[in-house]
C-alpha positions as CSV (number, residue, x, y, z in Angstrom):
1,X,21.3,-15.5,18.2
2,X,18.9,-13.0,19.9
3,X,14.5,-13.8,20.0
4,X,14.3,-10.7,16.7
5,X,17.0,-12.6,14.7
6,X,15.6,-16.1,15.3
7,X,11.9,-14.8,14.6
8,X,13.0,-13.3,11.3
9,X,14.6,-16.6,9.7
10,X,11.5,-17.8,11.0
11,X,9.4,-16.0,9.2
12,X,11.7,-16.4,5.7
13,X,11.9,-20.2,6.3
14,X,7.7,-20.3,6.3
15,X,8.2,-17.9,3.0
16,X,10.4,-20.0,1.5
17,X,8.1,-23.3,2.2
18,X,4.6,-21.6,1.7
19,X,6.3,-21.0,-1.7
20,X,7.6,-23.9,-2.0
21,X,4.5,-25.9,-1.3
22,X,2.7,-23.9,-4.0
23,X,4.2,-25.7,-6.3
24,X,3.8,-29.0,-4.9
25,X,0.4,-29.2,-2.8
26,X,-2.9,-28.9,-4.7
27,X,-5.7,-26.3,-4.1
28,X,-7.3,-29.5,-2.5
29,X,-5.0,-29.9,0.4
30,X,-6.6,-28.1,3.5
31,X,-4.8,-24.9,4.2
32,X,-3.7,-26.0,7.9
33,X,-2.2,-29.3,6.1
34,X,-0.3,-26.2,3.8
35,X,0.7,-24.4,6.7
36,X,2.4,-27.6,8.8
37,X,4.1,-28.5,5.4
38,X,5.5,-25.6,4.5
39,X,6.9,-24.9,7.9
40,X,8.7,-28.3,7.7
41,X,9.8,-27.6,4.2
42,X,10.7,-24.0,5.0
43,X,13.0,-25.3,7.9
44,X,14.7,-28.0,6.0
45,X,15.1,-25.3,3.5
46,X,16.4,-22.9,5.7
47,X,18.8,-25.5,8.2
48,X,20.5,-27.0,4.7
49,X,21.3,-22.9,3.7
50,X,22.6,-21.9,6.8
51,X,24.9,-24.8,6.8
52,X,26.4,-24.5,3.8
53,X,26.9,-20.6,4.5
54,X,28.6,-22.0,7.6
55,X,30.7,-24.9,5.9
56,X,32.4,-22.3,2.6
57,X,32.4,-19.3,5.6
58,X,30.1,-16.7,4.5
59,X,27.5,-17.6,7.2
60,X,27.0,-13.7,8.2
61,X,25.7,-13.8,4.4
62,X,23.6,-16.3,4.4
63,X,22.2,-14.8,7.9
64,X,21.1,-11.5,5.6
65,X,20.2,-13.1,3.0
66,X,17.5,-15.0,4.9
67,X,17.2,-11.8,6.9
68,X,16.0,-9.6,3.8
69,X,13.6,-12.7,3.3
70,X,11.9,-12.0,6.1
71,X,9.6,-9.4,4.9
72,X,8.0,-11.3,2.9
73,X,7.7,-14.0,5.0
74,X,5.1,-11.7,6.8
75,X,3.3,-11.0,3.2
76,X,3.2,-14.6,2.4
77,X,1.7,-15.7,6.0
78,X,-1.0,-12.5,5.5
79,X,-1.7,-14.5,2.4
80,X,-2.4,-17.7,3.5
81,X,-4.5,-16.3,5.8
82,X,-6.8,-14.3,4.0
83,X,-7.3,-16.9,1.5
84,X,-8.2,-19.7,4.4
85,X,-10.4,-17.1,5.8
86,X,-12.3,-16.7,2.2
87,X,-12.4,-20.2,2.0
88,X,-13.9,-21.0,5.7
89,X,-16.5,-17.7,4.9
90,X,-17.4,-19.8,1.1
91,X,-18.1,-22.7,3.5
92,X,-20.6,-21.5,6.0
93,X,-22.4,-19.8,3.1
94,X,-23.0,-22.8,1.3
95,X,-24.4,-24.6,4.4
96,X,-27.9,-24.4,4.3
């Protein structure tokens, strides 16, 4: 697979665990914590999809399917950093 192809599963296996871990992970857990679990969770997520594409045949469909994720993998990482931003800003103005 070329560097464009590998970077956009990449980007819709951190999608697919940023989501994930939104359900799991409370507003507690420090962001950075968030990120490193979801981009476990998104490659388990991703490696387990990809081989059962490649195991029934359709791998080319699970390839695009993972592909048209990719967007929002981009959306969801803009996300989580905004909101990590807002809450490192909140910080520093409640130090006195």
């Amino acid at each position: 697979m070329s560097a464009v192809i590998i970077g956009l599963v990449a980007l819709a296996a951190i999608s697919l665990g940023l989501r994930t871990t939104a359900v799991w992970a409370s507003p507690a857990v420090h962001p950075l914590v968030r990120l490193a679990m979801s981009i476990v969770v998104g490659a388990l997520l991703t490696g387990a999809l990809l081989q059962l594409c490649e195991r029934y045949g359709v791998f080319e469909l699970g390839l695009g399917l993972l592909l048209s994720l990719s967007p929002v993998g981009v959306f969801d990482l803009a996300k989580w950093w905004f909101r990590w931003d807002n809450q490192v800003h909140r910080r520093h103005k409640q130090e006195p």
